[in-house]
C-alpha positions as CSV (number, residue, x, y, z in Angstrom):
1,X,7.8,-190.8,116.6
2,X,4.8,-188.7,115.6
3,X,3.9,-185.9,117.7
4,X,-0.1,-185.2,117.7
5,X,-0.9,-181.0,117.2
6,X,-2.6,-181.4,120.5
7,X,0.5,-182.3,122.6
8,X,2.5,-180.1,120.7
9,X,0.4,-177.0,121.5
10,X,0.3,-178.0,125.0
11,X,3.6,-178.5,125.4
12,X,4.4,-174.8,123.6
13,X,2.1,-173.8,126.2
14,X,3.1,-174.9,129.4
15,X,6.8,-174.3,128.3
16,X,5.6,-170.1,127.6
17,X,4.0,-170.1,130.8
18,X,7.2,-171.7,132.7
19,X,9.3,-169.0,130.8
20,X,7.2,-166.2,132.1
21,X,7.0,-167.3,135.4
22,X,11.2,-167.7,134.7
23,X,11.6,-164.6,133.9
24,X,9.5,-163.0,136.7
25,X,11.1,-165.4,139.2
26,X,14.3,-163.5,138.3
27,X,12.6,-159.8,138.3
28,X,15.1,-157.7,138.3
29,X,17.4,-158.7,135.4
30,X,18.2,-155.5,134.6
31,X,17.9,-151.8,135.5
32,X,14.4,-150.2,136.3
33,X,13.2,-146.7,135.3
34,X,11.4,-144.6,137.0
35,X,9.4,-142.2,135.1
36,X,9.9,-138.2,136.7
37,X,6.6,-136.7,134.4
38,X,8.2,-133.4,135.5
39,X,11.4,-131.3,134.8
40,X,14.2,-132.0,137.1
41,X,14.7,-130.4,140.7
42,X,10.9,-130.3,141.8
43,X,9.8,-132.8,144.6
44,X,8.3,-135.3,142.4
45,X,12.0,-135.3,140.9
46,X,13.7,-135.4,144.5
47,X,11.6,-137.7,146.0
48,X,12.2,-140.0,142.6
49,X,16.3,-140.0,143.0
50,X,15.9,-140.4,146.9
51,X,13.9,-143.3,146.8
52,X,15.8,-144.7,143.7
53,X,19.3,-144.6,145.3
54,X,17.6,-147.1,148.5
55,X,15.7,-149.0,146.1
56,X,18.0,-149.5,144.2
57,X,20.7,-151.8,146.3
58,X,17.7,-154.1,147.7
59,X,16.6,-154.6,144.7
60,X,20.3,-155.6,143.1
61,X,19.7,-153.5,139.9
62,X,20.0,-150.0,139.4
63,X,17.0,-147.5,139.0
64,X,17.4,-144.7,136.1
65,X,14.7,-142.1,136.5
66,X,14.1,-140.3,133.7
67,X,12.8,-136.9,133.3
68,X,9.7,-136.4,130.8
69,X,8.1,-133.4,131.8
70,X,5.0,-131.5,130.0
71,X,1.4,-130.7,130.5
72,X,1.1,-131.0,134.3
73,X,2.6,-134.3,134.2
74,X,0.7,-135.8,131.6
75,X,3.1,-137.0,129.2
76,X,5.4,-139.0,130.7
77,X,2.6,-140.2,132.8
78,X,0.7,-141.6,128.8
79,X,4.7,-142.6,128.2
80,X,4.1,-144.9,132.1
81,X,1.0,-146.2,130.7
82,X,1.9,-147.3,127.4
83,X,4.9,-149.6,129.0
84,X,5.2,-153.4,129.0
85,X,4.1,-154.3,132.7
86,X,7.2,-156.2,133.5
87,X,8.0,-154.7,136.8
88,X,10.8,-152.4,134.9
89,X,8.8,-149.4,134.9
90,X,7.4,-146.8,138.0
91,X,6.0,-143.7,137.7
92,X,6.1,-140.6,140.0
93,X,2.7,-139.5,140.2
94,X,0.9,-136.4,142.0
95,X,-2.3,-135.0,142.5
96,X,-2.5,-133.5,138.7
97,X,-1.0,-136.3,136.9
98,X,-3.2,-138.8,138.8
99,X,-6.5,-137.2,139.6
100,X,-7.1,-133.6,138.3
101,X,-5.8,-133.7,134.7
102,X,-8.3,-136.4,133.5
103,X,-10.7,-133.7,134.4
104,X,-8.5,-130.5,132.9
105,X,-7.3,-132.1,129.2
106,X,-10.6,-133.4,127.2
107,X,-8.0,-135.9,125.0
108,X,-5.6,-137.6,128.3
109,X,-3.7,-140.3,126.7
110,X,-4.3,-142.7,129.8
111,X,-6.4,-143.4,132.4
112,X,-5.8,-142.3,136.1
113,X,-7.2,-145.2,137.7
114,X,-7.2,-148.2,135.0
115,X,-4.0,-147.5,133.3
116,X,-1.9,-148.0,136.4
117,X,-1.3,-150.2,139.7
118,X,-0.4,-148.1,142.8
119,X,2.5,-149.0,144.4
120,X,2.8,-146.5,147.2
121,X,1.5,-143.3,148.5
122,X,4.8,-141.5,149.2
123,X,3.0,-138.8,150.8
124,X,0.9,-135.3,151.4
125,X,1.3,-131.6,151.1
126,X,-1.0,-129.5,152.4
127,X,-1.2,-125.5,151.3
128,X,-1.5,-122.7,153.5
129,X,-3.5,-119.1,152.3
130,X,-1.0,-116.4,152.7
131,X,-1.3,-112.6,152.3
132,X,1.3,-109.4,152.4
133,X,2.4,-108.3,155.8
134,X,0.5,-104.8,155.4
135,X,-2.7,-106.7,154.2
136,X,-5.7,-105.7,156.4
137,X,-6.9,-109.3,156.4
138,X,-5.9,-110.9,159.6
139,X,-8.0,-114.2,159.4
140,X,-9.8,-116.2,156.8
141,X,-12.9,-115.4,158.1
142,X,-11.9,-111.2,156.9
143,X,-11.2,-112.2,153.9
144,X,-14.9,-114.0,153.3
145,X,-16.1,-111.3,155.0
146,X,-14.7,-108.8,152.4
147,X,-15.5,-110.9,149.2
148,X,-19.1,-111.0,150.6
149,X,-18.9,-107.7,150.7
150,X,-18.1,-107.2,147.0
151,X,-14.7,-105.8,147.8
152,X,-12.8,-106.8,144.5
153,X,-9.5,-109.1,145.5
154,X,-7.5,-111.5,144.1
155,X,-5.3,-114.8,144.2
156,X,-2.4,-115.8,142.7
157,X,-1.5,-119.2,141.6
158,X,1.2,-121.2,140.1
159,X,-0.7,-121.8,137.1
160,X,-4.7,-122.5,136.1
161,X,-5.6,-126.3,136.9
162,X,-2.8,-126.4,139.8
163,X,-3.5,-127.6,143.3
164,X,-3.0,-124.1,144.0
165,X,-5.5,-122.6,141.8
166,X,-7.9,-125.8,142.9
167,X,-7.7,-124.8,146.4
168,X,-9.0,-121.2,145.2
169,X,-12.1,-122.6,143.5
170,X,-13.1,-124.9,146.7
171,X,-12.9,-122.0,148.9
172,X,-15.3,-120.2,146.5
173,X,-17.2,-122.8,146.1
174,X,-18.2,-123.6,149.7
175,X,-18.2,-120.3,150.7
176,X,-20.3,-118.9,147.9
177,X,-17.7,-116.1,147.4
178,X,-15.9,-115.0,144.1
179,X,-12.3,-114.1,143.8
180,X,-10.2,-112.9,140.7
181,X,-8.3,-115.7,140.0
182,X,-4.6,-114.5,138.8
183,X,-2.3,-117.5,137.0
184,X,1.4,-117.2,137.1
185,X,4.2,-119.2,135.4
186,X,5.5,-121.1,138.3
187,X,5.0,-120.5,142.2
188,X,8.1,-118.2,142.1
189,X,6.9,-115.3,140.4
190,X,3.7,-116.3,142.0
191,X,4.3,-115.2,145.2
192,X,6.9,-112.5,145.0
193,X,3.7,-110.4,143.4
194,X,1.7,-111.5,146.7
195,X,5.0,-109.9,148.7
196,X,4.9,-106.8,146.9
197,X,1.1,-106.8,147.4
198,X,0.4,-106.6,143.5
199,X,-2.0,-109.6,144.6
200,X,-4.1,-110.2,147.3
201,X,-3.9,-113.3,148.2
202,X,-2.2,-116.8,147.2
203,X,-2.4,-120.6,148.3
204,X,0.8,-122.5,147.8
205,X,3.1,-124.5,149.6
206,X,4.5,-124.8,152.9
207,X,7.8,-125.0,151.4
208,X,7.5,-122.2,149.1
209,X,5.7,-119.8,151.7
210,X,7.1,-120.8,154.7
211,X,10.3,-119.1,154.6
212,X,8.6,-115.9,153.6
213,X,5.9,-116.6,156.6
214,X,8.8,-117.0,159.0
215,X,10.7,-114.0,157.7
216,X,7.3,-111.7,158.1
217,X,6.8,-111.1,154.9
218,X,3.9,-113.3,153.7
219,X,1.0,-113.5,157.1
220,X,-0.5,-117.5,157.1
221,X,-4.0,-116.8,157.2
222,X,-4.9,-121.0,157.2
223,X,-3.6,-124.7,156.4
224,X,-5.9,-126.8,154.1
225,X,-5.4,-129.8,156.2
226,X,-8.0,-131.6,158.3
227,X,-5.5,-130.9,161.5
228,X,-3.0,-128.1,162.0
229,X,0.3,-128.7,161.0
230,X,3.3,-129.6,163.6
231,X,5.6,-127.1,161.7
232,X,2.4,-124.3,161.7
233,X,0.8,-125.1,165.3
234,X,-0.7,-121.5,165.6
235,X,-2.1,-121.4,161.9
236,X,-5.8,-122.9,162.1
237,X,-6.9,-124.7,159.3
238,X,-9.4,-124.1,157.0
239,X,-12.1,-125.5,159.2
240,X,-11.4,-123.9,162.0
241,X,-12.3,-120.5,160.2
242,X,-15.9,-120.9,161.9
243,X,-16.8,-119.5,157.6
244,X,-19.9,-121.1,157.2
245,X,-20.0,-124.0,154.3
246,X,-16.1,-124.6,155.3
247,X,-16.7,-126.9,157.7
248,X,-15.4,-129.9,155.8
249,X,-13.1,-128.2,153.8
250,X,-9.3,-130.0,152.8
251,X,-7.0,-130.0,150.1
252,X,-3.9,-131.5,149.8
253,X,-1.4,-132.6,147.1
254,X,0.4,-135.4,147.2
255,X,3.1,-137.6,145.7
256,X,2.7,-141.2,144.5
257,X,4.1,-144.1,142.8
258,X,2.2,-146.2,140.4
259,X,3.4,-149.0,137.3
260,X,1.8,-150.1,134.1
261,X,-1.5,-151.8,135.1
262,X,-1.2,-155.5,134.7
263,X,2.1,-155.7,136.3
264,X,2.5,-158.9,138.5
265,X,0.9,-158.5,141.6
266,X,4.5,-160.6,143.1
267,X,6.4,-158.0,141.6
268,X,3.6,-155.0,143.2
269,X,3.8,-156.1,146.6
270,X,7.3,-156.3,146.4
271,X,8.0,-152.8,145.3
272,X,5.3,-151.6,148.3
273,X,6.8,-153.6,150.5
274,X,10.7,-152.4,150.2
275,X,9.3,-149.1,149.3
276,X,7.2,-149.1,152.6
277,X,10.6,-150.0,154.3
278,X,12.6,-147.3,153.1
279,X,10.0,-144.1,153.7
280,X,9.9,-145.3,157.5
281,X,13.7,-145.0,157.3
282,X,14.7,-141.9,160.0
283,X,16.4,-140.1,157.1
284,X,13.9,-140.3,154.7
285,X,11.1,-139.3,157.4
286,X,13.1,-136.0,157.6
287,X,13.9,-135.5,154.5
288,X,10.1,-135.7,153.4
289,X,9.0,-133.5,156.4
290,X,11.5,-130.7,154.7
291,X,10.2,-131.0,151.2
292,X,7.2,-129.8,153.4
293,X,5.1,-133.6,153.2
294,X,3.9,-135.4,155.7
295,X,4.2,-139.0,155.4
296,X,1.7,-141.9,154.7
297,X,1.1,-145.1,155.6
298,X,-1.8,-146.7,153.4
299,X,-2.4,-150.6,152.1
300,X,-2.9,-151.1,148.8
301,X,-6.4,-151.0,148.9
302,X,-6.7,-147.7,150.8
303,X,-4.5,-145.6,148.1
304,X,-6.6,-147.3,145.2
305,X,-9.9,-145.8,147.5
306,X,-8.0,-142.3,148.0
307,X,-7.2,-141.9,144.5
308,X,-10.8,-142.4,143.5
309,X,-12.0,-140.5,146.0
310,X,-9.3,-137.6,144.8
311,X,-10.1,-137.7,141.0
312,X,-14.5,-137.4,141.8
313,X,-13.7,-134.5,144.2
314,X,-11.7,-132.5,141.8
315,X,-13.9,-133.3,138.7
316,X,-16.6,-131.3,140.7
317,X,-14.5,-128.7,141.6
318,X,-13.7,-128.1,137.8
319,X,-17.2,-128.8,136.3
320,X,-18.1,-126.2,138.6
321,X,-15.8,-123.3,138.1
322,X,-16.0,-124.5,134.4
323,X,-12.0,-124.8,133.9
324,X,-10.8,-126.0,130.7
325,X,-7.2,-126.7,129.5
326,X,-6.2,-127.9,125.8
């Protein structure tokens, strides 16, 4: 019997499309990796293995994160966005790797927005302004006072382009005030220079400050969150300075997970789904709140609005203290 090139094509066609749909109709068949663009032990890395080791069993496969650190999490994030979107890859994305580095590194090998599907917004980390004990400055609104006044001072941060560092520049910014900035290798070294008052002033983590905060060696001057924060009730935020231009000030990092864009949206709401499940998990909840986060709850939609929203705000910040990194 003689088969016309018109049915055969079709039926090559329909028989593709049924073996895709297969194939995703049995997502997983095999293990999923999850994409750490950062070296081991930081809380993009903990949060990965956390989530991984639930996620995991509900899936019926096994996630393998991998580790691919290097330039603020931009290449394993390029390595995320150059994968098949076949529901085997995630990503652990953050503030830099998703919304300030497009604006840092002139040649970014990906796309914040295009080259990815969100899947969840794990949550946010707000940073607090901290000086030495024996610093004169008792409040925010001292320490505008003194920059207004000319009085040379200076800021540490874990490195130039960081949230850290960011969080500077706003505050400049808004309040029309300038302040040395100081970059440091890592928070670490960072902030044991604040203690020993060889620097004036740093913002950085709850985590990484607040054990010198409770220990009286570092005095929390402000939160960069809209509200004050459970664990800091008598530290006012930013806001609540009464510094004029500060009134709508907030910066916060944050910890995300995103796939290839063009992954199956089945396969997308899946992953948010479980994922969703799994973060409102008692354990989890507290094990976020001591890695310093606060957790959040946001559709699909909303993190796709928040991450636009994040990489215009910080653009501005950079174009306007005229950072550049290579």
């Amino acid at each position: 019997m003689q088969i016309s090139r018109r049915h055969f094509t079709l039926t090559a066609t329909l028989a593709a499309l049924g073996g895709r749909a297969s194939a995703q109709d049995k997502w997983p068949g095999k293990p999923i990796t999850y994409i750490v663009p950062f070296p081991a032990g930081g809380t993009t890395d903990v949060l990965g293995r956390l989530i991984g080791q639930k996620l995991g069993p509900m899936l019926g496969t096994t996630i393998v994160v991998d580790n691919k650190g290097g330039a603020g999490g931009s290449v394993g994030s390029e390595m995320a966005a150059r994968a098949a979107p076949d529901g085997y890859t995630l990503l652990g994305g953050t503030i830099s790797s998703h919304a300030i580095n497009v604006s840092l590194y002139p040649k970014l090998g990906y796309d914040p927005i295009k080259s990815f599907a969100p899947i969840t917004l794990i949550g946010t980390n707000p940073v607090v302004l901290v000086v030495n004990q024996a610093s004169p400055y008792k409040t925010l609104a001292d320490v505008v006072a003194a920059a207004k006044a000319k009085k040379p001072l200076s800021s540490a941060s874990a490195g130039s382009g960081t949230s850290q560092h960011l969080a500077l520049e706003l505050l400049k910014s808004k309040a029309g005030i300038d302040i040395t900035h100081i970059p440091y290798k890592g928070s670490g070294p960072a902030i044991q220079d604040v203690i020993a008052g060889q620097v004036d002033m740093m913002f950085d983590t709850t985590v990484v400050a607040g054990p010198h905060i409770e220990s009286g060696k570092l005095r929390a001057l402000a939160v960069t969150s809209a509200k004050r924060l459970p664990t800091m009730p008598n530290v006012p935020t930013v806001a609540e300075s009464g510094v004029p231009g500060l009134a709508d000030y907030e910066v916060i990092s944050w910890q995300a997970i995103f796939a290839p864009a063009g992954t199956p949206k089945a396969i997308v709401d899946k992953l948010h789904a479980d994922i969703g499940k799994i973060l409102k998990e008692p354990e989890m909840q507290e094990r976020i709140a001591k890695l310093g986060m606060q957790g959040a709850d946001m559709t699909l939609e909303q993190i796709a609005a928040f991450q636009k929203a994040e990489v215009a705000k910080w653009a501005a910040v950079i174009k306007s203290a005229n950072i550049k990194l290579e």
